[in-house]
DSSP file (Angstrom, degrees, kcal/mol; ACC not computed):
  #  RESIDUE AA STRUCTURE BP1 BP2  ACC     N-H-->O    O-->H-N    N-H-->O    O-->H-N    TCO  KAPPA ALPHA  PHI   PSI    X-CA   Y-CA   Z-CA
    1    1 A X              0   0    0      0, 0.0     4,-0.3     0, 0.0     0, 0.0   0.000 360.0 360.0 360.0 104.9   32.8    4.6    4.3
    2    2 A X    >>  +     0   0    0      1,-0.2     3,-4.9     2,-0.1     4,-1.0   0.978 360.0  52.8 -65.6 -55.0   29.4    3.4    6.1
    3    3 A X  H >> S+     0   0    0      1,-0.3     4,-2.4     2,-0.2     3,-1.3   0.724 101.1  58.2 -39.3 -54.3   28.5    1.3    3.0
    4    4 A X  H 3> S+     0   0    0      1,-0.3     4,-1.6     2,-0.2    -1,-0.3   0.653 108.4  48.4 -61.0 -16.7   32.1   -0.7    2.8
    5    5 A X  H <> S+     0   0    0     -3,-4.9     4,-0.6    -4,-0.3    -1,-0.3   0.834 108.5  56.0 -99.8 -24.1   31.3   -2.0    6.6
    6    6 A X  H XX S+     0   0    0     -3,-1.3     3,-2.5    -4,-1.0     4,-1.1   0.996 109.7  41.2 -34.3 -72.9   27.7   -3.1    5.4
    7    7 A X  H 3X S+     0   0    0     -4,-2.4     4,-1.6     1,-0.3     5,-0.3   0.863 115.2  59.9 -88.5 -41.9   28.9   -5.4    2.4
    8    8 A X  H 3< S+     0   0    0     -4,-1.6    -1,-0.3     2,-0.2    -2,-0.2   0.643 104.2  46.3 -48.1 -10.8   31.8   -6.6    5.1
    9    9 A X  H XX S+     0   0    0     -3,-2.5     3,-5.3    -4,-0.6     4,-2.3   0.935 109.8  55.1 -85.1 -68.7   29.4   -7.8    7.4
   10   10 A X  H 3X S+     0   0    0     -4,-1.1     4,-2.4     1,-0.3    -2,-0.2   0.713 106.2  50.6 -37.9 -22.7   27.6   -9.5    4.6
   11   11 A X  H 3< S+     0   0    0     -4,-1.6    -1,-0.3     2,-0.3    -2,-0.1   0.339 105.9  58.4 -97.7   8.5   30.7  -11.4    3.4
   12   12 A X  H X4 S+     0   0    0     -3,-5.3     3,-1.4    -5,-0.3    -1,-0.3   0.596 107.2  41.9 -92.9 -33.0   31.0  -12.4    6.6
   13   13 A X  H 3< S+     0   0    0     -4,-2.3    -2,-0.3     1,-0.3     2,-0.2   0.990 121.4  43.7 -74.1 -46.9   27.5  -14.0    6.8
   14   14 A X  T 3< S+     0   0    0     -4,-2.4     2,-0.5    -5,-0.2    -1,-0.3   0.060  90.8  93.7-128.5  27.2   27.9  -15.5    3.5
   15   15 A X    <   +     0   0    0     -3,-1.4     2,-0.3    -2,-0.2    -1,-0.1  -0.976  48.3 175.2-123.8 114.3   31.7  -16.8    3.9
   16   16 A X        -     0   0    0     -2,-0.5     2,-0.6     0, 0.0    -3,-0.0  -0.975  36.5-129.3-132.7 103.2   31.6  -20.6    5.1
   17   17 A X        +     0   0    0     -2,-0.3     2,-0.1     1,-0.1    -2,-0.1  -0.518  46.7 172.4-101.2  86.7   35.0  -22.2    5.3
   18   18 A X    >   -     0   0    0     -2,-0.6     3,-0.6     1,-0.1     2,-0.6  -0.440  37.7 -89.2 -86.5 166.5   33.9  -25.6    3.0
   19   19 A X  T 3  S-     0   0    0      1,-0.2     3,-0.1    -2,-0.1    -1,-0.1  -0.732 105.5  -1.9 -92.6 135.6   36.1  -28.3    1.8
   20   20 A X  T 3  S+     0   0    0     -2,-0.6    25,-1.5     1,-0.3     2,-0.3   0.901  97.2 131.7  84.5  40.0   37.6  -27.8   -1.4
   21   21 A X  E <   -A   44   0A   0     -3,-0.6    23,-0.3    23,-0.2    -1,-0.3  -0.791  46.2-150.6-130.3 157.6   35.8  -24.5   -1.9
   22   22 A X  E     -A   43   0A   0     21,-1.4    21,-0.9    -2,-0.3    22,-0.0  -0.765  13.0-163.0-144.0  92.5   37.9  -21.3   -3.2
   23   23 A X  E     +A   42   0A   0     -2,-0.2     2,-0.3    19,-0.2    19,-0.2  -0.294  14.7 171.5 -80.1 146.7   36.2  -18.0   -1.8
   24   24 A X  E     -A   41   0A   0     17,-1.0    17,-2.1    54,-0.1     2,-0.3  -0.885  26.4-135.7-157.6 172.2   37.2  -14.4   -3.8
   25   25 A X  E     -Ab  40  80A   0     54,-0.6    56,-2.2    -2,-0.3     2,-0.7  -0.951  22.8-141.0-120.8  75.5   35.9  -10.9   -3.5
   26   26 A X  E     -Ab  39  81A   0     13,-2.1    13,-3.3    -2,-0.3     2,-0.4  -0.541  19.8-177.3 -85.7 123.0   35.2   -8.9   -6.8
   27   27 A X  E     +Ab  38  82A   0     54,-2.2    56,-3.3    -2,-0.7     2,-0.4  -0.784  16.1 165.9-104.2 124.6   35.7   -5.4   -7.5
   28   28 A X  E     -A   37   0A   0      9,-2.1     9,-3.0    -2,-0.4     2,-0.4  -0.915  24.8-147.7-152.0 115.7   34.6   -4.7  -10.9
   29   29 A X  E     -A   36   0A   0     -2,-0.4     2,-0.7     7,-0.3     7,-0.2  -0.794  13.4-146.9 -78.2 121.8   34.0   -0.7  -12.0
   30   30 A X  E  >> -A   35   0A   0      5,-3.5     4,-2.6    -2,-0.4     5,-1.6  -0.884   7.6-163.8 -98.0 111.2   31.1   -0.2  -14.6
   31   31 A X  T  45S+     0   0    0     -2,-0.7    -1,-0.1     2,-0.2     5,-0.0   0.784  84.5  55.6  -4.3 -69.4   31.8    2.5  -16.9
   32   32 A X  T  45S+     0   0    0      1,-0.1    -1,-0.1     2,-0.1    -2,-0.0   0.932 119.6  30.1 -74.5 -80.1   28.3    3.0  -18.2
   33   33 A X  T  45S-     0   0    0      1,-0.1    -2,-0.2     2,-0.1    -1,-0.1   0.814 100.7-129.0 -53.6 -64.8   26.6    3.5  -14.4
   34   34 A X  T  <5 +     0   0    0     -4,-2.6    25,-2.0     1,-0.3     2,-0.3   0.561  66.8 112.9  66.1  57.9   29.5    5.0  -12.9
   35   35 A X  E   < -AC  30  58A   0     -5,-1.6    -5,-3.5    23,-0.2     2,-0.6  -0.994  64.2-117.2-164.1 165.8   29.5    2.9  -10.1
   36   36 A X  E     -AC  29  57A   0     21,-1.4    21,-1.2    -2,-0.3     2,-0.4  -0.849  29.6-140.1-119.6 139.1   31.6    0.1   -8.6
   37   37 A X  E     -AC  28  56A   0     -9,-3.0    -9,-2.1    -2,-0.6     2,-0.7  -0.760   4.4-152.0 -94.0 142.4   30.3   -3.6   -8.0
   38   38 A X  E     -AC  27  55A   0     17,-2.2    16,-1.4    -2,-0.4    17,-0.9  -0.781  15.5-178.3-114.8  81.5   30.7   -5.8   -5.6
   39   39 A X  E     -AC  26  53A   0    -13,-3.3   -13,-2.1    -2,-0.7     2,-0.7  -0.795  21.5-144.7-118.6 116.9   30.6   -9.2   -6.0
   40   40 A X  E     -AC  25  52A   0     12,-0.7    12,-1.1    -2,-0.4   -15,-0.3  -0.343  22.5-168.4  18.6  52.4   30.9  -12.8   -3.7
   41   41 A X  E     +AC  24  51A   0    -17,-2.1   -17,-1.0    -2,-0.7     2,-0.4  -0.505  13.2 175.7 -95.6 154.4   32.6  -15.3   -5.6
   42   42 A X  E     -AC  23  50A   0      8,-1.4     8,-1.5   -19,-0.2     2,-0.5  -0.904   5.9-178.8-150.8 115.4   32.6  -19.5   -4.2
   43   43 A X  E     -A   22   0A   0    -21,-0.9   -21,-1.4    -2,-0.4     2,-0.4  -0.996   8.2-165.9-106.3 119.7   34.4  -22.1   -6.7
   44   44 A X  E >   -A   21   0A   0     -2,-0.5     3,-0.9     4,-0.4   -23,-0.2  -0.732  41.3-100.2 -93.3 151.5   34.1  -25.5   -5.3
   45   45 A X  T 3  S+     0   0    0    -25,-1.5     3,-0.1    -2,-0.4    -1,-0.0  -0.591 110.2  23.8-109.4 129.5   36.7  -27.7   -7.3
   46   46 A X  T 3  S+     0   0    0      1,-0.3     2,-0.3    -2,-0.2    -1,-0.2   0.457 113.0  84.6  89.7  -2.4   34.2  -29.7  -10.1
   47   47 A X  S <  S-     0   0    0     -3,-0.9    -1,-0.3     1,-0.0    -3,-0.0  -0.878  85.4 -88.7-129.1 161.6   31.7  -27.4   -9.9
   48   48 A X        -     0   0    0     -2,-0.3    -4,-0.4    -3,-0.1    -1,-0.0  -0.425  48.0 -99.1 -51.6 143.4   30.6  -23.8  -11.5
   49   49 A X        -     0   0    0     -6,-0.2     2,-0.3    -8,-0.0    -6,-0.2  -0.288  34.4-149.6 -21.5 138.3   31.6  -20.5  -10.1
   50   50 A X  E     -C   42   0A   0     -8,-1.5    -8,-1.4   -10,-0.1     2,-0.4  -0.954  16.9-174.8-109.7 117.8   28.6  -19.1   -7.9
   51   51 A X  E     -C   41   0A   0     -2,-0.3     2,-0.4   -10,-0.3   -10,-0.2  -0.984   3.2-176.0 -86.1 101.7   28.7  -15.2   -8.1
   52   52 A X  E     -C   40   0A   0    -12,-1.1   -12,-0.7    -2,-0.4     2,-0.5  -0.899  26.0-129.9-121.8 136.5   26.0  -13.1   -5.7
   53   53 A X  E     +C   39   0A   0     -2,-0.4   -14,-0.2   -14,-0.2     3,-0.1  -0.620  32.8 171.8 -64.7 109.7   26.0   -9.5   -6.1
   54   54 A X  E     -     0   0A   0    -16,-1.4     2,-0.3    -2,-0.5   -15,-0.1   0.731  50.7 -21.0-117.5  -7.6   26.2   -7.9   -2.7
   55   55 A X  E     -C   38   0A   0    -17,-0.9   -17,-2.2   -49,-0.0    -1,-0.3  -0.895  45.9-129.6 165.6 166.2   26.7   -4.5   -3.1
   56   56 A X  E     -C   37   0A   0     -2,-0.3   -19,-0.2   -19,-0.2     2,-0.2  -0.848  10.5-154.8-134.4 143.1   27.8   -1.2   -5.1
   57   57 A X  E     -C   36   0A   0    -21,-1.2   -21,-1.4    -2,-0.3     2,-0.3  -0.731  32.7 -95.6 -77.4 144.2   29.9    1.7   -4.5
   58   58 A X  E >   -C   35   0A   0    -23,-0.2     3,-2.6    -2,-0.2   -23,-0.2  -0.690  36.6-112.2 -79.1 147.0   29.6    5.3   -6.2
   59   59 A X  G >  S+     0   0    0    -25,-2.0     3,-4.1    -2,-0.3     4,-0.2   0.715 115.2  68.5   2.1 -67.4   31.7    6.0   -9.1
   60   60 A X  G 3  S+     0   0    0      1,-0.3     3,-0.4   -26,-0.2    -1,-0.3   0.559  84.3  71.2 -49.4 -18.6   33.7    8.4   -7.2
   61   61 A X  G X  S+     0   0    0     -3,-2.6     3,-0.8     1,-0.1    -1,-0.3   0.451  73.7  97.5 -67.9 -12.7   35.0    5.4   -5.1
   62   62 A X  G X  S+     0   0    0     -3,-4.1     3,-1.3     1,-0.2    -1,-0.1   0.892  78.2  53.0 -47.2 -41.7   37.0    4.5   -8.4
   63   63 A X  G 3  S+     0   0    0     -3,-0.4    -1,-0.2     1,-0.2     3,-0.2   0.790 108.4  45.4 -62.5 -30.8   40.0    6.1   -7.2
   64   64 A X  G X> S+     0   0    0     -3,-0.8     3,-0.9     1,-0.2     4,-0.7  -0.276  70.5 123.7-102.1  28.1   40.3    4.4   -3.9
   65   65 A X  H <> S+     0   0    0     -3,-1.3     4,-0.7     1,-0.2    -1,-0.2   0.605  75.9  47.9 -92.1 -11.0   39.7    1.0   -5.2
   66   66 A X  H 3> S+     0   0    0     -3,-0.2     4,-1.3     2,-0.2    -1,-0.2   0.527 109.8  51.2 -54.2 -32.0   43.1   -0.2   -3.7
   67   67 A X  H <> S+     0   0    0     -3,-0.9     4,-1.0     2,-0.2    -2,-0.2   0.604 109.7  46.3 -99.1   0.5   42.5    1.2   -0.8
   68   68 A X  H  X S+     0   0    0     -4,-0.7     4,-2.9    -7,-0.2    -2,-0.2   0.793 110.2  58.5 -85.3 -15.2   38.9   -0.5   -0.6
   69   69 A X  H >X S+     0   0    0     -4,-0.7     4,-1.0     2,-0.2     3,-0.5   0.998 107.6  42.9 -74.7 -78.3   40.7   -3.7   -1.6
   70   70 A X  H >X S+     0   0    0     -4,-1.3     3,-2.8     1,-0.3     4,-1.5   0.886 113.6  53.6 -51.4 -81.6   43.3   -3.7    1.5
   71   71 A X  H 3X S+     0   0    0     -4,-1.0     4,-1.4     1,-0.3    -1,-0.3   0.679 113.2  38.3 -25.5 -54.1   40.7   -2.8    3.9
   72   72 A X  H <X S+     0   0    0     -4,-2.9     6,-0.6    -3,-0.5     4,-0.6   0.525 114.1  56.3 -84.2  17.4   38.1   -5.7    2.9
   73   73 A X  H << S+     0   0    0     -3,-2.8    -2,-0.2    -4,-1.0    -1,-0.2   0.492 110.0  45.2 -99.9 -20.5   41.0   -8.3    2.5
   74   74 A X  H  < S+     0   0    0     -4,-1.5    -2,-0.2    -5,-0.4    -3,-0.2   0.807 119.0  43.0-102.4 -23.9   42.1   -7.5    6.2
   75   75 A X  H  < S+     0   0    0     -4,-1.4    -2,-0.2    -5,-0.3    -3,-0.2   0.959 127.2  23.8 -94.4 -38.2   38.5   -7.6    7.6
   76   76 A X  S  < S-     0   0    0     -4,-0.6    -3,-0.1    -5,-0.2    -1,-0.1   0.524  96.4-127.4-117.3   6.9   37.0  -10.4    6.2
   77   77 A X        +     0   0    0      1,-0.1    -4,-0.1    -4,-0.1    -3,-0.1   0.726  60.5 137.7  65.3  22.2   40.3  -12.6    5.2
   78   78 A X        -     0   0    0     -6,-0.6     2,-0.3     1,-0.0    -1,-0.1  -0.252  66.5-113.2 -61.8 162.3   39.3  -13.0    1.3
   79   79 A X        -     0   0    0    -56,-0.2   -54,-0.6    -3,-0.1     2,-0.3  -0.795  41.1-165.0 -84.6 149.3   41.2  -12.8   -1.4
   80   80 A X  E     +b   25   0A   0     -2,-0.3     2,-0.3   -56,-0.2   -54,-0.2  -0.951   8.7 179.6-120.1 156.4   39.8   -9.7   -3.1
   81   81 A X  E     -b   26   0A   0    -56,-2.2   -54,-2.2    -2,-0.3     2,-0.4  -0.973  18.2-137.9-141.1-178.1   40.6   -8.9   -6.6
   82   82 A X  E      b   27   0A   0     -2,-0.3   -54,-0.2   -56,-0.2   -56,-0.1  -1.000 360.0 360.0-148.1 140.4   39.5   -6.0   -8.8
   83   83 A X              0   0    0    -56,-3.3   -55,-0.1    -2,-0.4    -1,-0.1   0.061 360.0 360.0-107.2 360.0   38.6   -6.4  -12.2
């Protein structure tokens, strides 16, 4: 999976350890595309959720969403959670 080492490098660039900040990783399968999203999450306590889209998976990746979950949870030290 080239793609899955892409969007870890990006969540590396865009994960900046703040105070009071609560970082997560979202795996969210759309139905209607057939494809799996990949989204950034940053809650700072008092403020809105920020959510940035960073990348998609094919459909066919649905099945292995567990194992795509362990894999970016061990490289990039998120919580990931799938939706």
């Amino acid at each position: 999976m080239n793609d899955l080492t892409e969007i870890s490098e990006k969540i590396k660039q865009l994960f900046t350890k703040q105070h009071n900040t609560i970082y997560t990783i979202r795996l969210v399968y759309n139905q209607y595309d057939d494809e799996v999203n990949i989204f950034f999450e940053q809650h700072k306590i008092g403020f809105p959720t920020k959510s940035k889209a960073i990348g998609r998976l094919p459909g066919t990746c649905q099945n292995q969403l567990l194992d795509i979950k362990n894999k970016l949870q061990q490289e990039t030290k998120v919580t990931v959670m799938i939706k």
